[in-house]
C-alpha positions as CSV (number, residue, x, y, z in Angstrom):
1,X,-2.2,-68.0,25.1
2,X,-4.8,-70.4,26.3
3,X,-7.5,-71.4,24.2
4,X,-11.3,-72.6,24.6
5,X,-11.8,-75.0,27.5
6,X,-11.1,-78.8,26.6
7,X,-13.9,-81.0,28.1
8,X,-13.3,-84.6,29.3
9,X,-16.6,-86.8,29.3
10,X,-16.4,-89.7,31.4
11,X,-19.2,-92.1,33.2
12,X,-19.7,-91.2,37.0
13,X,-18.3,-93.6,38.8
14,X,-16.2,-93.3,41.4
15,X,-13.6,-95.7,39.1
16,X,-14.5,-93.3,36.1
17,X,-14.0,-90.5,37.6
18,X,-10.7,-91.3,39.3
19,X,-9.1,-92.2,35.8
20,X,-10.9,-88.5,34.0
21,X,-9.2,-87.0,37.0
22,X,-5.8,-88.7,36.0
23,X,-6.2,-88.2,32.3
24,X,-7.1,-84.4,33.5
25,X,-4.7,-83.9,36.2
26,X,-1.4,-85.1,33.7
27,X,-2.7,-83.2,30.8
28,X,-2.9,-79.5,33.2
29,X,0.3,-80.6,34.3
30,X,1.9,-81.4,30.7
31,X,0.0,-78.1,29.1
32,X,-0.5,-75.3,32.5
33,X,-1.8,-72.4,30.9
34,X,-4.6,-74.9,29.0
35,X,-7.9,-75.3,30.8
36,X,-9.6,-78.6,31.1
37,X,-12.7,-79.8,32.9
38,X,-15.0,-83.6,33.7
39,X,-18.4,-83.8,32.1
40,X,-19.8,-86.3,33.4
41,X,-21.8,-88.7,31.1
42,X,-24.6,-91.5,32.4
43,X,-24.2,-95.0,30.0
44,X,-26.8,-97.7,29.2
45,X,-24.8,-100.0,31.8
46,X,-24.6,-97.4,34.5
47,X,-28.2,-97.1,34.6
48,X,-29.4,-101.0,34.4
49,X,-27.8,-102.7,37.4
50,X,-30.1,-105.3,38.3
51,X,-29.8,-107.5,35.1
52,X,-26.7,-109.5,34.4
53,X,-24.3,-108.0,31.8
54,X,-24.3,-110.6,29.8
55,X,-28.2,-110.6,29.2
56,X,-28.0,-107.1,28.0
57,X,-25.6,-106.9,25.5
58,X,-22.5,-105.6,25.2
59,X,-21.9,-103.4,22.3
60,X,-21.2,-99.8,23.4
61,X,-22.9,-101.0,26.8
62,X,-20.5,-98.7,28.5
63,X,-19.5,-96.5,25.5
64,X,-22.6,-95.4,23.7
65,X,-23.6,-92.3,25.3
66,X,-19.8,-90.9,25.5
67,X,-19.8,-91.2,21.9
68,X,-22.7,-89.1,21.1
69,X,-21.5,-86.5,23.2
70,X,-18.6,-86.5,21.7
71,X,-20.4,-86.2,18.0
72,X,-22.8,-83.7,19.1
73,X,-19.9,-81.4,20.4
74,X,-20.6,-81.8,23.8
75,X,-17.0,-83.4,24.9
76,X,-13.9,-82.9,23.2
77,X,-12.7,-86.7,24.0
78,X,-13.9,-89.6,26.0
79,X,-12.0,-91.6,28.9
80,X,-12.8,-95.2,28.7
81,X,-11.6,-98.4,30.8
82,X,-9.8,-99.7,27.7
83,X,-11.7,-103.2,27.9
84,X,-15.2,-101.6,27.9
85,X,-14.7,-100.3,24.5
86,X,-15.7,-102.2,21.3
87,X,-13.2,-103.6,18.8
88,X,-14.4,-101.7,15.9
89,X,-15.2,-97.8,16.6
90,X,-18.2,-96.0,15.2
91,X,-17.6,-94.1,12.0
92,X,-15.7,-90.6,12.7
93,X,-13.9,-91.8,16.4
94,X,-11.0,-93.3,16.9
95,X,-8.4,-94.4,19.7
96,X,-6.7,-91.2,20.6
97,X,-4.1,-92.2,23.0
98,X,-3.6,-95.0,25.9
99,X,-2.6,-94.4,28.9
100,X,0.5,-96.5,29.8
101,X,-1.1,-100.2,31.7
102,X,-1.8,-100.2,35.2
103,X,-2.1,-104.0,36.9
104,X,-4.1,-106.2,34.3
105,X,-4.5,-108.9,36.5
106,X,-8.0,-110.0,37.5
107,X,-7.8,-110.0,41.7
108,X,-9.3,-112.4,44.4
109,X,-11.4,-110.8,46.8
110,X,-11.8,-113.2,50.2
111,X,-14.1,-112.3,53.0
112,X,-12.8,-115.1,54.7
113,X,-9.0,-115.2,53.6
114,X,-9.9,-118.7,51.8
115,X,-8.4,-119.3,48.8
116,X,-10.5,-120.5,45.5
117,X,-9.5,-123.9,45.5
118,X,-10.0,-124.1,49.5
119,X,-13.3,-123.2,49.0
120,X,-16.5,-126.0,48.7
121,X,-20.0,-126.1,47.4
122,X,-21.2,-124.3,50.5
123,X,-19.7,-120.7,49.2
124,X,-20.8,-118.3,47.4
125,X,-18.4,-116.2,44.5
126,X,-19.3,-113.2,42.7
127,X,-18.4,-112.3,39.4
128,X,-20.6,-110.4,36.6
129,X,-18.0,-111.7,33.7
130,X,-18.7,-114.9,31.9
131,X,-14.7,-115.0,31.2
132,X,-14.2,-114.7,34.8
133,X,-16.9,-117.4,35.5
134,X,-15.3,-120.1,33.2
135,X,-12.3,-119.8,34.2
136,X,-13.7,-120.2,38.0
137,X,-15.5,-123.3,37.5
138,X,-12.5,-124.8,35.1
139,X,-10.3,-124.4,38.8
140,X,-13.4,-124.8,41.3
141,X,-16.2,-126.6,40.0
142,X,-17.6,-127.1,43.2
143,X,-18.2,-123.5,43.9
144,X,-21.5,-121.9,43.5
145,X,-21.1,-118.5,41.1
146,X,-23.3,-115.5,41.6
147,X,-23.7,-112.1,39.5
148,X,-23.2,-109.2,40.9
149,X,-23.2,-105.7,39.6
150,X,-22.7,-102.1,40.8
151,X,-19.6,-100.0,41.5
152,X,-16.4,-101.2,43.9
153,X,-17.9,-99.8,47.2
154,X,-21.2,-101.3,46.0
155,X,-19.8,-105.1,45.4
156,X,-17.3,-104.8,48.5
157,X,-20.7,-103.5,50.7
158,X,-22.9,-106.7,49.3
159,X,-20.0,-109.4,50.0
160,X,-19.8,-108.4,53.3
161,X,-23.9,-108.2,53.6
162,X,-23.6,-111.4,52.9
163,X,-24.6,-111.8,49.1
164,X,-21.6,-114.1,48.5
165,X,-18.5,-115.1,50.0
166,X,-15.3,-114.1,47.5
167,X,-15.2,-111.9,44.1
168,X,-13.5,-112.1,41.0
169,X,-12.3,-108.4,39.8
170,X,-9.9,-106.3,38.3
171,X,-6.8,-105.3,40.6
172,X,-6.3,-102.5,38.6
173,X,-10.3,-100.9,39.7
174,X,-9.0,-102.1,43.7
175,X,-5.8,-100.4,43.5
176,X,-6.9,-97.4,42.0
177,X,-9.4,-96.5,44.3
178,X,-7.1,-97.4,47.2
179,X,-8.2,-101.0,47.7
180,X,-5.1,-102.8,47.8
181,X,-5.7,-104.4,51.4
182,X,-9.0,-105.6,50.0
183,X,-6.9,-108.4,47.6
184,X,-6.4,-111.8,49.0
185,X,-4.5,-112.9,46.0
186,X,-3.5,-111.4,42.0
187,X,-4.1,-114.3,39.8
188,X,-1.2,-115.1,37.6
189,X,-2.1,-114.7,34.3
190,X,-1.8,-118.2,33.3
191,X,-3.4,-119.1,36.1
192,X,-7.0,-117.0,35.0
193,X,-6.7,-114.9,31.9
194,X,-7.8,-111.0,32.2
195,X,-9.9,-109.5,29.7
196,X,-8.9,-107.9,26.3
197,X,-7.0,-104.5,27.4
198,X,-8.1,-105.0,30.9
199,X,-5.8,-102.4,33.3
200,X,-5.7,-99.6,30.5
201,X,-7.5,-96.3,30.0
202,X,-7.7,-95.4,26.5
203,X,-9.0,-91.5,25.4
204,X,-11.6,-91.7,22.1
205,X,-11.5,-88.9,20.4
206,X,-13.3,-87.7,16.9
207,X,-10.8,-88.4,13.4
208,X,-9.1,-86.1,12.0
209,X,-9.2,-83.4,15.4
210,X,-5.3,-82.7,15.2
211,X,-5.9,-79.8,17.7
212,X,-7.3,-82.6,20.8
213,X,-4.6,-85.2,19.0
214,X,-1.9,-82.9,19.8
215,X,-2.7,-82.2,23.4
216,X,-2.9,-86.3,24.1
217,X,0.2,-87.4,22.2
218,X,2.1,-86.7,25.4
219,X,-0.3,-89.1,27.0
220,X,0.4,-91.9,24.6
221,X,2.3,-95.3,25.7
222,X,4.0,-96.9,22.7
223,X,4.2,-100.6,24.3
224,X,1.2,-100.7,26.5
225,X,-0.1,-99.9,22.6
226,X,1.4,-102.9,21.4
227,X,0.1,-105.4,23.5
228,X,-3.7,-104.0,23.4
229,X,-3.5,-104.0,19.8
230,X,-2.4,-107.5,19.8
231,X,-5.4,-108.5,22.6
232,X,-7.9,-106.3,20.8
233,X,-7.3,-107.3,16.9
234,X,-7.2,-111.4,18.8
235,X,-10.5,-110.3,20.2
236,X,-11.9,-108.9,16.5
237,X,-11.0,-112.0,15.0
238,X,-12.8,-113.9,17.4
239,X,-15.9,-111.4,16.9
240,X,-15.6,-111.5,20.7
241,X,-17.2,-108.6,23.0
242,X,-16.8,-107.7,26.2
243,X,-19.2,-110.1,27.7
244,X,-18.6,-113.1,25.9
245,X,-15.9,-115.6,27.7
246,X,-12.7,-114.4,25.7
247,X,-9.7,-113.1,27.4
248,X,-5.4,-112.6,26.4
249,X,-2.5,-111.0,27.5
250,X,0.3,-110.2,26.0
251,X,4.0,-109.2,27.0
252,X,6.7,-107.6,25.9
253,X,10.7,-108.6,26.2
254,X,13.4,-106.5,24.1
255,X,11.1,-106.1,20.4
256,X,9.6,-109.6,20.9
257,X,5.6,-110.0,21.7
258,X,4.2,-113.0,23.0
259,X,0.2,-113.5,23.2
260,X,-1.7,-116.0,24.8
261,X,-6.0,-116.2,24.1
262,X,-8.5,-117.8,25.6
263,X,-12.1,-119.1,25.0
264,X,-14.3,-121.2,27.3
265,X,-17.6,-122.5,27.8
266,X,-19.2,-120.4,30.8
267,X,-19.5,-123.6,32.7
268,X,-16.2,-124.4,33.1
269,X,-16.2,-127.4,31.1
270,X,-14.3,-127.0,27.7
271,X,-11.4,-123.9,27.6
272,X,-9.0,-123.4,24.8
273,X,-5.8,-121.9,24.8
274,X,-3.0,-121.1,22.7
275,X,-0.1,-118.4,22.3
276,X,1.8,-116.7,19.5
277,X,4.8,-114.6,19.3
278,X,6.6,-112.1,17.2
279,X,8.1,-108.8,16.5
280,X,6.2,-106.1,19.0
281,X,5.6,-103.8,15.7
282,X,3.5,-106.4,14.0
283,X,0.7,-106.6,17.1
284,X,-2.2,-106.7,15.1
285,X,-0.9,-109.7,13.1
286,X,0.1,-111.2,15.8
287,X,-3.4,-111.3,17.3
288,X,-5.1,-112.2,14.3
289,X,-2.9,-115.2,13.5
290,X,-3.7,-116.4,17.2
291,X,-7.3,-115.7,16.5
292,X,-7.5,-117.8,13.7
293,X,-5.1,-120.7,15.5
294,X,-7.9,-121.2,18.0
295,X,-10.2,-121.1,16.3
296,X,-9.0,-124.1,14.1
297,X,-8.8,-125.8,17.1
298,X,-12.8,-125.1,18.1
299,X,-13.2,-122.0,19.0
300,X,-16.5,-120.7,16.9
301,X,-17.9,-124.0,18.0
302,X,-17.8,-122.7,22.0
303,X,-18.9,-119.1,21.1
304,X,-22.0,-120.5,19.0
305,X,-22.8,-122.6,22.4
306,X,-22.5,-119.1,24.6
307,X,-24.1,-117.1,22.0
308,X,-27.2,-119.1,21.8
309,X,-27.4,-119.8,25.9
């Protein structure tokens, strides 16, 4: 017997909307007689795209509006890109399920086929992420970096309109949508550190709704859940969002997690990093004792710095 229709908010996006569709298309397949369907749900970042993300702000910048339609009854759960969603939930959500990680490297995106460090003062590269643009200048400093906003066709259309000549993003947004002969390069993680949770799809749903919680347990991956606990509570510690220049990534081998954080000055100039191990089950430890390692070796002094540019 099916019961009332289970509705999935999500921003438009083509991204967005691929991973509701996923998140959808498992859940009909784990639960057939159960009807599902996308709402689609417009965000404060969706809607300002000529003003650099880091000017706006970042709490709930891609998360607000889902969450009220999820209080006022409007969704039943929300589909998020796990790294767009705030350490600390508002009062009555909570993280449902995650989805088990995609690719969590950041990707190099070449017009040319040069490679970042082949590259001079003459070009041009495009990145909206002040992690992203640290961790460019600390390998480049020569290169010029622009912002650039707007979906994947949009940012693929303005490189090759000439706005810039290469692109920081996330392989896991490329790959997604089909992009994969778009990436010149995956950067290694130690090489340039992804974001918090980056290449993970998280549902939000509202505490204590056992009837939604027991339709996205079989969506749930144990380890992926591990290591962006670990990212996320280093990232809480920090009192780090989105848009400030804090990445980590963690792995898993056998029961034993290792993490390793970052923090930078935007300009490329000053980047710490450290890493801390220990049993997989004790994640959120784990990420807190690295957040308070760095930040004994100067980390509050760098966020101050970004904070008040």
């Amino acid at each position: 017997m099916t019961t009332a229709t289970i509705r999935i908010g999500t921003r438009g996006s083509k991204l967005a909307l691929y991973q509701a569709n996923l998140v959808k298309s498992k859940l009909e397949e784990a639960y057939p007689e159960q009807s599902f369907e996308i709402v689609i749900i417009s965000t404060k970042g969706d809607k300002i795209l000529d003003v650099a993300l880091s000017k706006i702000g970042d709490k709930g910048l891609f998360t607000k509006e889902l969450e009220h339609a999820l209080f006022g009854n409007e969704v039943d759960m929300c589909v998020h890109s796990l790294k767009d969603l705030p350490t600390v939930f508002p009062e009555g959500a909570q993280l449902g399920a995650i989805l088990e990680r995609a690719e969590f490297k950041d990707a190099w995106v070449s017009k040319d086929g040069l490679s970042l460090e082949e590259m001079n003062e003459t070009h041009k590269v495009a990145t909206s992420s002040l992690r992203r643009i640290a961790q460019v200048k600390r390998i480049n400093p020569k290169v010029e970096v622009v912002d650039i906003r707007g979906n994947v066709d949009t940012r693929l259309r303005k490189m090759r309109d000439g706005h810039c000549d290469a692109m920081v993003m996330a392989g896991a947004g490329l790959i997604r949508l089909g992009y994969n002969s778009e990436i010149t390069q995956l950067f290694e993680p130690e090489y340039l550190i992804p974001a918090c949770g980056q290449g993970a799809i998280a549902i939000e749903t509202r505490e204590n709704d056992n009837r939604i919680q027991q339709f996205i347990n079989v969506l749930h991956c144990n380890q992926t859940y591990h290591k962006i606990t670990a990212e996320r509570s280093f990232l809480n510690e920090l009192e780090g969002g989105c848009q400030i220049p804090i990445g980590a990534y963690a792995t898993i081998e056998g029961d034993e997690l290792t993490l390793t954080g970052l923090v930078a000055l935007p300009d490329g100039t000053k980047e710490l990093r450290a890493t801390e191990s220990g049993k997989s089950v004790d994640a959120e430890k784990i990420g807190r004792k690295l957040g308070q390692k760095i930040i004994t070796l100067g980390a509050h002094d760098i966020l101050t710095q970004v904070r008040n540019i």
